[in-house]
C-alpha positions in Angstrom: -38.6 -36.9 -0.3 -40.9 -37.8 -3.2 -39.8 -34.9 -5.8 -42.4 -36.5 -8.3 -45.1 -33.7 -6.0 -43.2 -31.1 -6.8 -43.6 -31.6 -10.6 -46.5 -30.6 -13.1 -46.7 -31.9 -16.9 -48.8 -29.4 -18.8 -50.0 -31.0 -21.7 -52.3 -29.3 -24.6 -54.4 -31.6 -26.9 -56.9 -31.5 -29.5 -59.3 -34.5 -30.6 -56.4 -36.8 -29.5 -57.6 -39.0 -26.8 -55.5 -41.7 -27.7 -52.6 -39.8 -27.1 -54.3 -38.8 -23.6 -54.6 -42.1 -23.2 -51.1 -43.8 -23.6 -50.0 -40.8 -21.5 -52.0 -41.6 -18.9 -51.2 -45.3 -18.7 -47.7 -44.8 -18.5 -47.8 -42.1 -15.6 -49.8 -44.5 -13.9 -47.7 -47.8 -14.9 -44.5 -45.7 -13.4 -46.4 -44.2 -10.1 -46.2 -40.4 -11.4 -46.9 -38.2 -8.4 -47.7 -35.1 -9.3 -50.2 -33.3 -11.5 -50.9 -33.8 -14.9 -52.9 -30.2 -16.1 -54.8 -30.9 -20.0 -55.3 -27.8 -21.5 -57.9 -29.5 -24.1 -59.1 -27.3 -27.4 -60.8 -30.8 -28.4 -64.8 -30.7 -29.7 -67.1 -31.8 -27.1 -67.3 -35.7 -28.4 -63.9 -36.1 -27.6 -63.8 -33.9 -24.4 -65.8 -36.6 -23.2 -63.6 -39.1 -24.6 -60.9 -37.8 -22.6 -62.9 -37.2 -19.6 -63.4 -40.4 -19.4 -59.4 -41.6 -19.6 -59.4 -38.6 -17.1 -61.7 -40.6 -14.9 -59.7 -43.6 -15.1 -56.9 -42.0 -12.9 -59.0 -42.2 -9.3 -56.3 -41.1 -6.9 -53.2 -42.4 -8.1 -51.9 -38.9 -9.3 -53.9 -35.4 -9.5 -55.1 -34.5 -13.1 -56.5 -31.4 -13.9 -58.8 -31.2 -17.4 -59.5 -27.8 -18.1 -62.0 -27.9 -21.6 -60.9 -24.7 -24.0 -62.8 -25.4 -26.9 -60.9 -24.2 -30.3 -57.2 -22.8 -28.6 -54.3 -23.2 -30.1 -51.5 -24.9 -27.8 -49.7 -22.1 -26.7 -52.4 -20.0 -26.1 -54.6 -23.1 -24.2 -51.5 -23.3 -22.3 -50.8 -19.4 -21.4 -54.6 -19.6 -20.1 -53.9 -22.6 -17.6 -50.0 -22.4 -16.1 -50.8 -19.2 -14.4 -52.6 -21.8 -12.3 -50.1 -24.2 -11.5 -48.7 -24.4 -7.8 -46.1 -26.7 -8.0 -42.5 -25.1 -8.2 -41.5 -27.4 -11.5 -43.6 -28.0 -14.7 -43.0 -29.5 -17.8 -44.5 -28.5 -21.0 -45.3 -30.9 -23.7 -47.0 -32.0 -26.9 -49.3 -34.9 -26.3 -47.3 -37.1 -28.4 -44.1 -37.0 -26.1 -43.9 -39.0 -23.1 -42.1 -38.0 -20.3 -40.1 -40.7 -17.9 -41.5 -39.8 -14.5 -38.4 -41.1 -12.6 -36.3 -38.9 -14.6 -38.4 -35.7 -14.1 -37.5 -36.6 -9.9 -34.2 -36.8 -10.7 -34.2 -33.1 -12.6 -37.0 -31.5 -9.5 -34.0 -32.7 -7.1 -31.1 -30.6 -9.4 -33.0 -28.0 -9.2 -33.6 -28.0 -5.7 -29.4 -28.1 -5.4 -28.4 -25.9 -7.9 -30.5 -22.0 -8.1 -28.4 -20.9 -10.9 -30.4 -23.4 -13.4 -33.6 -23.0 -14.9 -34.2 -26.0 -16.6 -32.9 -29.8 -16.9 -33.3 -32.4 -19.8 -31.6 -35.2 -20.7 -31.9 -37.7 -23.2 -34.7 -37.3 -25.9 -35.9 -40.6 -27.8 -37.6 -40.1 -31.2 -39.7 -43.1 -32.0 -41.4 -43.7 -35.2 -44.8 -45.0 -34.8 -46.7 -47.4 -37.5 -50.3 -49.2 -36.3 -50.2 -47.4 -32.6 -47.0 -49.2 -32.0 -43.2 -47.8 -32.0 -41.0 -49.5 -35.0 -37.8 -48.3 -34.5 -36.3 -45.3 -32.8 -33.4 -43.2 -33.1 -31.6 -40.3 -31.3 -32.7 -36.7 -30.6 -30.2 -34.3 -30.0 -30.9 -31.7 -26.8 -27.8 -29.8 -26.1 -27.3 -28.5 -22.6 -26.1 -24.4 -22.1 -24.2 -24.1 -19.1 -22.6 -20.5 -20.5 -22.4 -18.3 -17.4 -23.5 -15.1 -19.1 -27.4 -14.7 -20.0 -26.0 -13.5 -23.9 -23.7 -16.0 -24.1 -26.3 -18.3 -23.8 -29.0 -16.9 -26.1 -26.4 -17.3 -28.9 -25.2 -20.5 -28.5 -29.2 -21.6 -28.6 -30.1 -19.4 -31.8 -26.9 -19.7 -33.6 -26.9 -23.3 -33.7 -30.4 -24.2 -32.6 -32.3 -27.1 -31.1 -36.2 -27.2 -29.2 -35.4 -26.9 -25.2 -38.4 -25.8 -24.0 -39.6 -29.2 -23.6 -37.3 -29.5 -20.2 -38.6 -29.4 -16.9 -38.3 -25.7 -15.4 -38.9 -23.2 -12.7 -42.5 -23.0 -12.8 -42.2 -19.0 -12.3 -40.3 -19.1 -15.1 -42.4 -21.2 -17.2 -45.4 -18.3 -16.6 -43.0 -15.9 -17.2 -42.4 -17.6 -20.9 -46.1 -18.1 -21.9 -47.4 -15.0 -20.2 -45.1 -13.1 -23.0 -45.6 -15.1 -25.7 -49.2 -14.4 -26.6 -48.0 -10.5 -27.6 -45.9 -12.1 -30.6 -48.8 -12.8 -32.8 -46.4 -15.1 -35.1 -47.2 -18.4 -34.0 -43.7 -20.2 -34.3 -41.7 -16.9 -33.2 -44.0 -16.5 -30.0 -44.4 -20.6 -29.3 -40.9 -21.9 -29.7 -38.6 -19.4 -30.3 -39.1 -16.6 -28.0 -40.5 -19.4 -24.8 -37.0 -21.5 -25.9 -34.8 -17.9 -25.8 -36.5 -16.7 -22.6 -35.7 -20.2 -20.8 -31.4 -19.7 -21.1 -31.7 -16.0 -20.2 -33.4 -17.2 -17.2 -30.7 -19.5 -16.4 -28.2 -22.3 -17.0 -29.7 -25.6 -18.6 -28.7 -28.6 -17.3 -28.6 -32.1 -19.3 -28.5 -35.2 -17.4 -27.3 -38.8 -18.4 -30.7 -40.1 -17.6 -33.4 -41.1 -20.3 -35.7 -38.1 -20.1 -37.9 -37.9 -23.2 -39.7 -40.4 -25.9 -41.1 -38.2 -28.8 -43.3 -39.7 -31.0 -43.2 -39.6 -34.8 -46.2 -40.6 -36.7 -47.8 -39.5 -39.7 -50.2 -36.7 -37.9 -47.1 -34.9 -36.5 -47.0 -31.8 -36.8 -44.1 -30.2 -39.0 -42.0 -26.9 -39.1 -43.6 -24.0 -41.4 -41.0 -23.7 -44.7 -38.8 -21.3 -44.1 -39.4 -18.8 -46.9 -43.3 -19.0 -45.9 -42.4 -18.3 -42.2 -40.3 -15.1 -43.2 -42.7 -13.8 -45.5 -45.7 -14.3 -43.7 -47.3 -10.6 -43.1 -46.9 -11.5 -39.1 -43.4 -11.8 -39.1 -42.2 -8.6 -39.0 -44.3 -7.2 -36.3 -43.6 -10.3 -34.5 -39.9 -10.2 -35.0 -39.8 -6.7 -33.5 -41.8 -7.8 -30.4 -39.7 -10.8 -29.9 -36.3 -8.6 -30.2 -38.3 -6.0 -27.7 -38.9 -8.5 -25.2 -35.8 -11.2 -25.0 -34.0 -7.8 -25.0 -35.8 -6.2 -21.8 -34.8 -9.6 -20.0 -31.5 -9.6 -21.1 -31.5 -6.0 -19.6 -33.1 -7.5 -16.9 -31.2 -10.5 -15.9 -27.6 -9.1 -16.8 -27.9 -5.2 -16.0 -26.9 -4.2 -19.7 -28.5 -0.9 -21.3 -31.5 -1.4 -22.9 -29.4 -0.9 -26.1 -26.6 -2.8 -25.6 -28.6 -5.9 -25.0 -30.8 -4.8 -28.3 -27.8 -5.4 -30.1 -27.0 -8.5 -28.7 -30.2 -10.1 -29.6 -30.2 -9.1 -33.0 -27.1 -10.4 -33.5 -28.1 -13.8 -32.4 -31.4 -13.7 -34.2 -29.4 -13.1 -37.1 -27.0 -16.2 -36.5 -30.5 -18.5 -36.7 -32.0 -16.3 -39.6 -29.2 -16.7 -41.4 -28.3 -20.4 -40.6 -31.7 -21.1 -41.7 -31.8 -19.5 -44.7 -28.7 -21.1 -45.9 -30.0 -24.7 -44.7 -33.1 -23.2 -46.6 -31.4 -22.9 -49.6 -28.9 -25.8 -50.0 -31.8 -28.2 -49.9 -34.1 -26.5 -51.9 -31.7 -24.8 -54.7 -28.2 -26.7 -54.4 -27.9 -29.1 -58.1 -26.8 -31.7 -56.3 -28.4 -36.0 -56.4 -28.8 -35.6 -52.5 -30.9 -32.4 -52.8 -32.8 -33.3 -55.8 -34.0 -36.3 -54.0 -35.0 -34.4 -50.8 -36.5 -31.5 -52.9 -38.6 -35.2 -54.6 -39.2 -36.4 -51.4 -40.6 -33.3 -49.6 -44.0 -33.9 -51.4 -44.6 -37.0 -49.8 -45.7 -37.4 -46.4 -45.6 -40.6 -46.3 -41.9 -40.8 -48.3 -41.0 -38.3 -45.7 -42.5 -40.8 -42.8 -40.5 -43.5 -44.4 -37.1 -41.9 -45.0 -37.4 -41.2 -40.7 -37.8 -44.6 -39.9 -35.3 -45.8 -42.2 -32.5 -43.0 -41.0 -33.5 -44.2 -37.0 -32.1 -48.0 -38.2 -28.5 -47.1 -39.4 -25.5 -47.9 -36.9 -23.8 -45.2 -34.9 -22.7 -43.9 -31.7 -26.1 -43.3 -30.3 -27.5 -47.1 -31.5 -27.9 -47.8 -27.7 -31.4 -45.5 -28.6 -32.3 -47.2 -31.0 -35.4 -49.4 -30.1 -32.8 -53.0 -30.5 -30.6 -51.4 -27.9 -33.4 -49.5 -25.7 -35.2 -53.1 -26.0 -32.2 -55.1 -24.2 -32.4 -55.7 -20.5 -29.2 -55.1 -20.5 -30.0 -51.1 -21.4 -29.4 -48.8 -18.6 -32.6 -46.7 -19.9 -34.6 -50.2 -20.5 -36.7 -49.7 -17.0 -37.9 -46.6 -18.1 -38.2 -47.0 -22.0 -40.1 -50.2 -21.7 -43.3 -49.0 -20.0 -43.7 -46.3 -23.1 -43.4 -49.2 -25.6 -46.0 -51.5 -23.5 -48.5 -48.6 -23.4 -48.4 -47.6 -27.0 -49.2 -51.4 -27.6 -52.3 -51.5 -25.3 -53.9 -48.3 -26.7 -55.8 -49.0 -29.9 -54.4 -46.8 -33.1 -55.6 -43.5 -33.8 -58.3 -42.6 -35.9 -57.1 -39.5 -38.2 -57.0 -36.4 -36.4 -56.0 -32.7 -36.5 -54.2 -30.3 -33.7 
């Protein structure tokens, strides 16, 4: 059976055809066979642009290019997954690249196993200078195989990491974005309330597979500071709508009282609010040469930029993800990493661009 049908990648963009475009060729260099569904915000120059990539494709997998002029991601998205037929999707940035063969692997565990929502595996981040990946280092994805829904939730806020960038029940993916437009915060509605939704749905599963290349360049987008986020006049509402609705599903999924599972969440929240915080204040506040230097280099972008690619080249356990080890033949993940590095190559560099 050819699982690659049963997947879709859901991809939002903005005046980044060249992102579009390395996507494209490597879903076509690794005979993708599913859908790929743009949810594109871009102008109408570079709709074309990208209608043109789009046009590229002929038959060799189904892509979908829905224009939605001036959206945000998660709210271009929320208007398009209702739409999607296929019982797995994937939801991604346009600067990560998925490894097709991988996402077969996941659409076949999930066939096998109903008590999981969503598989990953490994997640590559590769730091990009000229259109073309330097050197690359490891991402950390954990799994959460807890078998209670609360259990769950607070092993993902307490010491938290991005999961909603696994490939997932599509019902459940709806579910996810269909509730995240209410939380009018846009990283409390877009990351942590779709990533808290996805383990009360269900176990995630991590696989020893090669599953992700994220791409780090200098147009990435970064985290809101944390003092900012908190005191940001949408965060209170938005915290109280998020603790509203992960704890109606926890209700839901586990058959507590409203108010037990009220309590539950809040405690959890409070685990990542205060982790955070602390994180927050140690590299901001702490007198310390390491702190002072991060507080220096914060300013920078391009110190910042520097600093990643630098980190990605020291030894450790996970070199075999660095790009010397992903690079040798010899690499169990070299089949799939090398068709990523190829394309990146072949796609001219990025003008400057903003998502």
């Amino acid at each position: 059976m050819n699982y690659s049908k049963n997947v879709s990648i859901v991809v939002p963009t903005m005046n980044r055809p060249h992102f579009v475009e390395t996507m494209v060729r490597v879903l076509i260099k690794t005979n993708f066979g599913g859908s790929l569904i743009l949810c594109d915000s871009s102008d109408d120059e570079n709709f074309l642009r990208i209608s043109r990539i789009r046009n590229t494709i002929d038959d060799r997998f189904q892509c979908i290019h829905h224009h939605l002029p001036n959206m945000n991601a998660g709210n271009a998205a929320a208007e398009i997954i209702p739409e999607i037929v296929t019982p797995y999707a994937i939801y991604l940035p346009d600067d990560d690249l998925p490894i097709p063969r991988t996402l077969e692997a996941c659409a076949m565990f999930l066939d096998n196993y109903p008590d999981y929502s969503a598989v990953t595996g490994h997640t590559v981040m590769a730091n990009v200078q000229n259109g073309q990946i330097c050197n690359s280092g490891y991402y950390y994805i954990r799994p959460y195989e807890q078998e209670k829904p609360s259990d769950r939730l607070h092993a993902l806020l307490s010491d938290y990491c991005v999961i909603c960038f696994s490939l997932i029940r599509t019902e459940y993916l709806k579910d996810m974005f269909l509730s995240a437009p209410t939380v009018t915060d846009n990283y409390m509605g877009n990351e942590l309330l779709i990533n808290s939704i996805e383990v009360l749905k269900g176990k995630v599963k991590k696989l020893n597979k090669l599953f992700l290349v994220r791409l780090n360049h200098k147009d990435r987008l970064s985290t809101t500071d944390f003092f900012d986020w908190i005191t940001n006049e949408s965060w209170s509402p938005s915290a109280r709508e998020y603790l509203k609705i992960i704890s109606g599903k926890l209700s839901d999924v586990s058959g507590t009282p409203t108010a037990e599972s009220m309590e539950v969440v809040k405690k959890a929240l409070w685990c990542y609010i205060n982790k955070r915080s602390q994180n927050h204040y140690n590299s901001k506040y702490q007198l310390s040469a390491n702190n002072a230097i991060r507080r220096w280099v914060k300013k920078s972008n391009k110190i910042v930029h520097f600093l990643r690619h630098a980190r990605a080249q020291l030894p450790g356990s996970q070199g075999q993800f660095s790009l010397e080890g992903l690079s040798r033949q010899s690499s169990p993940y070299y089949s799939d990493f090398m068709p990523i590095y190829l394309a990146l190559k072949s796609v001219p560099a990025p003008r400057q661009t903003n998502f």
